[in-house]
Each structure stands twice: as structure tokens, then as C-alpha cells.
C-alpha positions in Angstrom: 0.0 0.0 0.0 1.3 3.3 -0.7 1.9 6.2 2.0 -1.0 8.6 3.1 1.7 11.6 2.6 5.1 10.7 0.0 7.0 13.8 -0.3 10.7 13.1 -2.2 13.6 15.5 -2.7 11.5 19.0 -2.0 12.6 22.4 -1.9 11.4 25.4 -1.1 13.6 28.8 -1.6 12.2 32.6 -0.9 13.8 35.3 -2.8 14.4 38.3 0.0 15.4 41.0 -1.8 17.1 41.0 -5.1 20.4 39.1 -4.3 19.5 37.2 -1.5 17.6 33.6 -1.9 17.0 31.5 1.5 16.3 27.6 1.3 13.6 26.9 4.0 13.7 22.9 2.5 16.8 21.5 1.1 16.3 18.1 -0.2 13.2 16.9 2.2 11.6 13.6 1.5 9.5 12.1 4.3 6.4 9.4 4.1 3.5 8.7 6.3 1.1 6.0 7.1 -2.7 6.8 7.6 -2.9 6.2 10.9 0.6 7.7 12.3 1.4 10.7 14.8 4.2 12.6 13.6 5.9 15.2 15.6 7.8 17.6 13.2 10.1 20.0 15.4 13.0 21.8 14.8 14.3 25.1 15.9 13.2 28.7 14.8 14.2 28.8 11.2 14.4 25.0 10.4 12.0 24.7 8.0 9.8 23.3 9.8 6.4 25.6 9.2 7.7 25.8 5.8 7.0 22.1 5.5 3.9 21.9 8.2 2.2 25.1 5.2 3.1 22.9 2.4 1.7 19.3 4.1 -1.3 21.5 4.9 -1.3 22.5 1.3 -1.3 26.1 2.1 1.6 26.5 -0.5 3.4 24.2 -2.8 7.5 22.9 -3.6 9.6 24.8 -5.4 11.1 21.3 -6.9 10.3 17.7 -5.4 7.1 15.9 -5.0 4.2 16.1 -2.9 1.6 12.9 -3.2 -1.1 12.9 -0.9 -3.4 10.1 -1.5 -1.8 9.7 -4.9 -2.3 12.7 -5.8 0.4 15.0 -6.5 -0.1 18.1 -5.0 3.1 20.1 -6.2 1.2 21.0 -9.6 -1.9 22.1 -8.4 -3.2 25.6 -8.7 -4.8 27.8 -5.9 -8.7 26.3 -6.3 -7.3 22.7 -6.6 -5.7 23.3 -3.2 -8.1 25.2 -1.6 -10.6 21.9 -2.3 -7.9 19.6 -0.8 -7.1 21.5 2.2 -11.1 21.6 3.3 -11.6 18.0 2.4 -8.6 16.0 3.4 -6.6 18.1 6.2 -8.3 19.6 9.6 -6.4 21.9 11.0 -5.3 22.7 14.5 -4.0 26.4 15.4 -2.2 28.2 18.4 -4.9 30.6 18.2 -8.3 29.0 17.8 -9.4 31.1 14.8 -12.8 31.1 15.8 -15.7 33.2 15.0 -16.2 35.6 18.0 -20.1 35.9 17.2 -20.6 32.2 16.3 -21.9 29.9 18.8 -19.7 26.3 18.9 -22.3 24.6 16.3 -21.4 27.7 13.7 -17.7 27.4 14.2 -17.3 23.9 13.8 -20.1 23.8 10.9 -17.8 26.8 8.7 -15.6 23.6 6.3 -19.1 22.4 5.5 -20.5 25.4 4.4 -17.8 25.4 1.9 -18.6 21.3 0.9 -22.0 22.9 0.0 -23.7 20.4 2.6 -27.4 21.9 3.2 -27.9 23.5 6.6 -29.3 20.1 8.8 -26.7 17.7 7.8 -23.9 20.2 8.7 -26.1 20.9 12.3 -26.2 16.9 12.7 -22.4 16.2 11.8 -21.0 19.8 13.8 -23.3 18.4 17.0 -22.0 14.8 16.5 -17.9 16.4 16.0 -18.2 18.6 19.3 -19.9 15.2 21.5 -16.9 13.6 20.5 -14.6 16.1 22.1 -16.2 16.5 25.1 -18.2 19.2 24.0 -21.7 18.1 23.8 -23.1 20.6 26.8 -21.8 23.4 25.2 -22.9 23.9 21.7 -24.5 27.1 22.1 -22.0 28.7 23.3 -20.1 31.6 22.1 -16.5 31.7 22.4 -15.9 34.5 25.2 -18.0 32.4 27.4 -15.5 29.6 27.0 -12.5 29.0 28.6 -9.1 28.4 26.5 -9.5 24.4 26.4 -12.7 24.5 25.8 -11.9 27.0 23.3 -9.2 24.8 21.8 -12.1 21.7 21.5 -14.3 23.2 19.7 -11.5 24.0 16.9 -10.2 20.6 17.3 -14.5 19.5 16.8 -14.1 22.2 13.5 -10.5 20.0 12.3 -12.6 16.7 12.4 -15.9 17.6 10.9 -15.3 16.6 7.4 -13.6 13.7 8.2 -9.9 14.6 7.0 -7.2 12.7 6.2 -5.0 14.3 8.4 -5.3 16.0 11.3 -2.4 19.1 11.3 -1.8 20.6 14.7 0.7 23.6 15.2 1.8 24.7 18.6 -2.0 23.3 19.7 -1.5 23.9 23.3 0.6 26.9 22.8 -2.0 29.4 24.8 -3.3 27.3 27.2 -2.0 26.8 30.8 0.2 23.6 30.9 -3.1 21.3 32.9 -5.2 22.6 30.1 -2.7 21.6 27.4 -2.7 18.1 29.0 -5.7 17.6 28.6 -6.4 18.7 25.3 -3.1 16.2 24.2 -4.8 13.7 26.0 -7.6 14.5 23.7 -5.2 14.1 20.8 -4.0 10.7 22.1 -7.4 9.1 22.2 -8.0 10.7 18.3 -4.9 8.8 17.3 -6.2 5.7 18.7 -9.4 6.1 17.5 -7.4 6.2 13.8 -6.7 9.2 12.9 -3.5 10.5 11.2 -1.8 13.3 13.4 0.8 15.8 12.5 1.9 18.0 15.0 4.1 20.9 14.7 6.1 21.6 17.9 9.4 23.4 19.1 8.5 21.4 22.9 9.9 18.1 23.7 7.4 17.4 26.6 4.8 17.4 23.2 6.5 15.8 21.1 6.7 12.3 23.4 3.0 12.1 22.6 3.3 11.3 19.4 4.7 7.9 18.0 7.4 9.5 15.4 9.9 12.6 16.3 11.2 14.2 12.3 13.5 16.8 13.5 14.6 19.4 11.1 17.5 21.8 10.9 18.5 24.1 8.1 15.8 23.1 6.1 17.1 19.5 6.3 15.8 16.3 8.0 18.6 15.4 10.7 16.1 12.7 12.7 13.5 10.9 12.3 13.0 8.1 15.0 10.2 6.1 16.6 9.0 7.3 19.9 7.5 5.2 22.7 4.2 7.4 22.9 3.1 8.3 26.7 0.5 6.5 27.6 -3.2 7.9 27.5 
């Protein structure tokens, strides 16, 4: 069976002004299973949200491959990607990104708007996402009368709703205090087990033993990329 994710040889380079060309990847290739949880870390100026924007599909190669799902994704143009990021990856930010003025239900209902899903099948399926994160009490609730966790749930209820292929978490607990943060990797954990294909985007250590795999970058070059033994949910 072929990888969930086969990326071979990529590069990405930025021209900064007119003389000066940085390589944020050099020569990446990397493959994952559906099913995995990948930790990608590195230090500031690794490459490593370089390669977390181009997984996520929010930008392509310069050279090199990108197949997800065996489709390559390095020749696509801007709509193409736009209709794989909302279909195949959920994603999981620092900051929530939540509507202020939306209830929980309206959040985590916004990718299937864009699926073009009529109004009481995306009400069933956001309803359904948020009970499975703990959620189900507090669908009618507006963000500022959440707390950050709770907060961080219903975008993690918003990542799942369509059912994605991956599940692409950067710095997920980065605003919460560090019980909250366990709890919503706990979370995490018990998505992985329940099948889902995590990729999490980290610069902390104590994170990154969550997840079964540790791809360490430096210099926009893969310099690890070892097997962890997970902690235990």
C-alpha cells in the first residue's frame, strides 16, 4: 500500500530581496502511514512551518514531489488546493481562529458550508464532532463564554468535521496553561487511537513524546527521524 503523505527531494527557496535567496527545505523527502502521529520539530528557522504550510497544502514545492493520497499536489493551482485542504486536512492552530459571534455549532459547521452540505446535515455532523470532544453541553455557546480548552475543542471538533485525512496541529497547546494543554493532548491521544493521522508541529519536547514518530529538522534538512514510545493515555 502506498503512503498517506510521500514527499521526495522537495525544496522550497524565498527570494528576499534581489540578491538574497533563502532555502527553508533543502532536499526533504519524508512518508506517512494513515494512521501515524508525527511530531515535526525543529528550531526557529528550520523549515519546519515551511514544511507543516506545504503538508497542509497552504503553499506548494519549489522542486520535489508532494503525493497525498496519490495525488500530487506540487502541480496544483490555488482552487485545486483550496478543495484539498477543506476536504482532506483539519487543522489545529495556536490561536483557535474562531468566529467571536458564532456559537460552537457555527464554528465547527464553517468547512461544511464550503462542501456545500445543506444546513441540517452540517447541524447533525458539527453536534456529532463537538460530543466527540467532550463538547456536547456546550454547543451554544459563544467563544468569550468559554475557557481556552474548551476554546481549543471546539477547533479541534471544526478540524474533524469533514472527516480529513489528516489531522495538522501547530503549537496546539501553545495558549493554554500547561493542565489545560494536557488535557487537550490527551484528547489528541485518544483521536490517534481512535485512527486518525496526526501531525503535530512543535518546538516542545514534553509534546513531542505524545506522538509515535519525532522528524527533526535543521536548516531546512531532516537530521532525525525516529520512533518514539508514545506516553500512555
Amino acid at each position: 500500500m502506498s503512503a498517506l503523505i510521500d514527499i521526495r527531494d522537495v525544496t522550497k527557496t524565498y527570494e528576499m530581496g534581489a540578491e538574497t535567496i533563502v532555502h527553508a527545505l533543502d532536499g526533504v523527502s519524508l512518508s506517512i502511514e494513515a494512521g501515524d502521529y508525527v511530531a515535526i520539530m525543529g528550531p526557529s528557522g528550520s523549515g519546519k512551518s515551511t514544511l507543516m504550510n506545504l503538508i497542509g497544502c497552504l503553499d506548494t514545492p519549489s522542486t520535489g514531489s508532494y503525493v497525498l493520497k496519490g495525488r500530487e499536489i506540487s502541480a496544483m493551482n490555488d482552487d485545486e488546493l483550496a478543495q484539498i485542504r477543506n476536504k482532506e486536512i483539519g487543522f489545529i492552530f495556536q490561536t483557535f481562529n474562531l468566529l467571536p459571534r458564532a456559537d460552537a455549532v457555527q464554528n465547527v459547521e464553517l468547512p461544511l458550508v464550503y462542501s456545500g452540505l445543506p444546513r441540517r446535515e452540517r447541524k447533525i455532523r458539527a453536534e456529532k464532532s463537538l460530543d466527540a470532544v467532550g463538547l456536547g453541553t456546550r454547543k451554544h455557546h459563544r467563544p468569550n463564554e468559554m475557557s481556552g480548552g474548551q476554546r481549543q475543542r471546539v477547533a479541534i471538533a471544526r478540524a474533524l468535521v469533514n472527516d480529513p485525512s489528516i489531522l495538522l496541529a501547530d503549537e496546539p497547546t501553545g495558549n493554554l496553561d500547561s493542565k489545560t494543554g494536557e488535557e487537550i493532548l490527551a484528547l489528541m491521544d485518544d483521536l490517534h487511537r481512535g485512527g486518525n493521522t496526526i501531525i503535530l508541529v512543535t518546538h516542545e519536547d514534553d509534546l513531542a513524546q505524545h506522538a509515535a514518530r519525532v522528524v527533526r529538522l535543521r536548516d531546512g534538512k531532516i537530521v532525525s527521524d525516529v520512533r518514539n514510545h508514545p506516553i500512555a493515555g
